[in-house]
Each structure stands twice: as structure tokens, then as C-alpha cells.
C-alpha positions as CSV (number, residue, x, y, z in Angstrom):
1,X,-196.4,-23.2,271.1
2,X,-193.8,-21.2,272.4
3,X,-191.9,-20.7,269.4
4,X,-194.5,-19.7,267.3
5,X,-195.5,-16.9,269.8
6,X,-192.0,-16.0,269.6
7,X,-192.3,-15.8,265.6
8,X,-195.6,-13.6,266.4
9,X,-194.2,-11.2,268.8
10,X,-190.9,-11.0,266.6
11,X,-192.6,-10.5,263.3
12,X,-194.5,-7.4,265.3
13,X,-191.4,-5.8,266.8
14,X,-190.2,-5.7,263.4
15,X,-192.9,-4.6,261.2
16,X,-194.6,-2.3,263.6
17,X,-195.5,0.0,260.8
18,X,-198.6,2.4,260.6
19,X,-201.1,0.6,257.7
20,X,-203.4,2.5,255.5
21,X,-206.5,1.3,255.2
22,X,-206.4,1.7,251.3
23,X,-203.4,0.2,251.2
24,X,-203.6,-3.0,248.2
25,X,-202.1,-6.1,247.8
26,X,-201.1,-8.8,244.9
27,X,-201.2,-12.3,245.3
28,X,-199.0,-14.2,242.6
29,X,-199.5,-18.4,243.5
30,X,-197.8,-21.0,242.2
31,X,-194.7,-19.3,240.6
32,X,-192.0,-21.9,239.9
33,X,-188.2,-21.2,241.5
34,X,-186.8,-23.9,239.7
35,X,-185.4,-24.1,235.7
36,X,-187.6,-24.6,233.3
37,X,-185.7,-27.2,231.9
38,X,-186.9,-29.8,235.3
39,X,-188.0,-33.0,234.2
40,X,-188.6,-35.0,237.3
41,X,-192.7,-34.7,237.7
42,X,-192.8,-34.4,241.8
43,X,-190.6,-31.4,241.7
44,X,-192.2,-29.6,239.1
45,X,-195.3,-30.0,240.9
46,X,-193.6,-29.3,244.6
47,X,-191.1,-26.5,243.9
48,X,-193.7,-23.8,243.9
49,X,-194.3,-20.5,245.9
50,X,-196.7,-17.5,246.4
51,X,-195.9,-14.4,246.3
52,X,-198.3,-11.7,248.7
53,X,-197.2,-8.1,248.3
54,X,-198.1,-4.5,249.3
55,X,-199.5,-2.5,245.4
56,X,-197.5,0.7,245.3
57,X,-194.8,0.2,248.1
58,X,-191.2,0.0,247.7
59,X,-188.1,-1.0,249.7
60,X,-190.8,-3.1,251.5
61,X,-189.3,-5.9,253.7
62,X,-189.8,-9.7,252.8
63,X,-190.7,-12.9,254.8
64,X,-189.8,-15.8,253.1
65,X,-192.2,-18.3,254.7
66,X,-191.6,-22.6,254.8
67,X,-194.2,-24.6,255.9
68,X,-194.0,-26.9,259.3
69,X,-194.7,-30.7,258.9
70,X,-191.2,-32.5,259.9
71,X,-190.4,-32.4,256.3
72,X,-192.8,-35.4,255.1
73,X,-196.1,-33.0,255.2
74,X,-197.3,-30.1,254.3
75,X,-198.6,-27.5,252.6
76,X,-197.5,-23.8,251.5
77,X,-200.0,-20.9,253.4
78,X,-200.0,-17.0,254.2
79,X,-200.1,-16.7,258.0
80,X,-202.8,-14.4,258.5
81,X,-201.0,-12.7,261.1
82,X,-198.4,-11.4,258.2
83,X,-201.0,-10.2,255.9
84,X,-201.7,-6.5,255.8
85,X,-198.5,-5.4,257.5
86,X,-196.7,-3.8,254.8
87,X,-194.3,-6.4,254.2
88,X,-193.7,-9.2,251.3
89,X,-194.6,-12.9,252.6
90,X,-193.5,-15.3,250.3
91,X,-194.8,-19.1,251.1
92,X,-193.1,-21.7,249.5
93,X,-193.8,-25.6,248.8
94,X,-190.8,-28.1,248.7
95,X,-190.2,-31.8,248.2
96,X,-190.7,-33.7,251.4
97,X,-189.7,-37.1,252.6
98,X,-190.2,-39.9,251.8
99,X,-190.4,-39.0,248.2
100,X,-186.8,-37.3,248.2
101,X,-184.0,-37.6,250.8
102,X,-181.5,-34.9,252.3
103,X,-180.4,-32.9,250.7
104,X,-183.2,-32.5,248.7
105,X,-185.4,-30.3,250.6
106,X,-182.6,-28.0,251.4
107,X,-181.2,-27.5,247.7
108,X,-185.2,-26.4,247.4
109,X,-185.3,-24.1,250.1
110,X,-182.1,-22.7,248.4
111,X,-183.4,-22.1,245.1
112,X,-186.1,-21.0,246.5
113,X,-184.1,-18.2,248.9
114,X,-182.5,-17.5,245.4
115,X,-185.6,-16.6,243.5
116,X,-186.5,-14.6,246.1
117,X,-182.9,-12.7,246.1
118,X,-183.0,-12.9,242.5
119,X,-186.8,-11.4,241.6
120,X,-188.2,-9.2,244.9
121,X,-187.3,-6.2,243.4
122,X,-189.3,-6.5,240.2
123,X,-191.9,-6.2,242.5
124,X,-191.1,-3.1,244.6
125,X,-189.4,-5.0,247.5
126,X,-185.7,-5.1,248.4
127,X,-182.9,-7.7,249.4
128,X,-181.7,-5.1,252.0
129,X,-184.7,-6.7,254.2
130,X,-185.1,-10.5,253.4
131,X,-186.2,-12.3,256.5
132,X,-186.1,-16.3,256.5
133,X,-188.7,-18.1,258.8
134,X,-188.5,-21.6,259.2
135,X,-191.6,-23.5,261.0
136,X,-189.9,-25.9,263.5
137,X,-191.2,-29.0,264.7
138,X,-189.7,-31.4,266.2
139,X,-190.5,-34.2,264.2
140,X,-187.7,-32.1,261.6
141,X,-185.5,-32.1,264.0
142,X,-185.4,-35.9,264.7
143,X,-185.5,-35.6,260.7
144,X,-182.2,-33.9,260.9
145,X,-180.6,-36.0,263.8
146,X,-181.0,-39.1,261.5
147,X,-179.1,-38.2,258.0
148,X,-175.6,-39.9,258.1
């Protein structure tokens, strides 16, 4: 609980930004960050993200958002506390355990970082102000402690 109040009050010092009311946003779901030439089924249907972004902004800065769940649950989601703030969120799904082992899930948060780096600025944002968040838990973390 602590570290996601940290996450809160962090993402607030940084994007304390005056909204306008007016101000619009697009939602793109489901946008693949992998090659179009996968095969393998579960990672077509895993290695997907959304994209929430401010209409009419530019230069804005970008969350890149990964899910909690000790890497064998999960699901991709826009923190409602990052919505409306000016900034990029993107939320992205990855392979979990048991289905795949290290270093699966970390090659897919890579390409995923990657899109991210690659695309933002056909969108308005910029990779001057890419911000990684990664929900701990410590079920990951005993995750982690147990690859050879």
C-alpha cells in the first residue's frame, strides 16, 4: 500500500499541470508491439497495449504502465488517477508465467518500451519524457529470486 501511494504522490509531483476542462483524449486499445510476422498464438493474443492520450497536445509526457499480478496474472488497465492529467498512459499486457518462463516477460516489456520509443511521437508525445512504472508485488519478487 505504501508503494502505490508513493506512485500516487509521485505521479502528482510530476504532472502537476493546470487541465482544461475541454481538453480531449483518444483511446487506441489493443495495438500490437510485436512483428507481424509472430506465430506463436499466446503472444499474439498477450503482447498488446492501449494507448490513452491528450487530442491537440504536444511534447506531452508518457507513462508507460505494467500491470501487477507477480507475473502469472493480470490484466492491462488505465489508473484512473492518470487519466485527465495531460500526460500519455500507455497500459500494456505481457506473457505471464506459467505459460512462458524468464525471460519472456522481460523481452515483452522491452518491445513493448520500444514501441513506445519508436511511435509516441506520431501522436503528439515525446521521448524526452518517457516514464516507466512497474506495479510491484511481492509475489514478482519471489518470481525473480527463483530464476537460476
Amino acid at each position: 500500500m505504501k508503494f502505490i501511494i508513493f506512485i500516487f504522490l509521485f505521479f502528482q509531483s510530476v504532472f502537476c499541470v493546470a487541465q482544461n476542462e475541454d481538453e480531449k483524449y483518444n483511446l487506441l486499445p489493443n495495438l500490437s508491439y510485436i512483428g507481424s510476422n509472430e506465430t506463436d498464438c499466446y503472444a499474439v493474443s498477450r503482447c498488446k497495449l492501449d494507448l490513452y492520450y491528450p487530442c491537440n497536445k504536444n511534447n506531452y509526457p508518457t507513462v508507460i504502465w505494467f500491470h501487477g499480478g507477480g507475473l502469472t496474472s493480470g490484466e492491462k488497465y488505465i489508473p484512473e488517477e492518470l487519466k485527465e492529467k495531460g500526460i500519455a498512459v500507455v497500459t500494456v499486457n505481457y506473457r505471464l508465467s506459467p505459460k512462458v518462463k524468464h525471460p519472456c516477460y522481460v523481452e515483452d516489456a522491452a518491445m513493448a518500451i520500444k514501441w513506445v520509443y519508436d511511435n509516441i511521437h506520431r501522436y503528439g508525445g515525446t521521448t524526452a519524457k518517457l516514464f516507466v512504472c512497474l506495479l510491484y508485488t511481492s509475489d514478482a519478487a519471489d518470481e525473480a529470486r527463483s530464476v537460476d
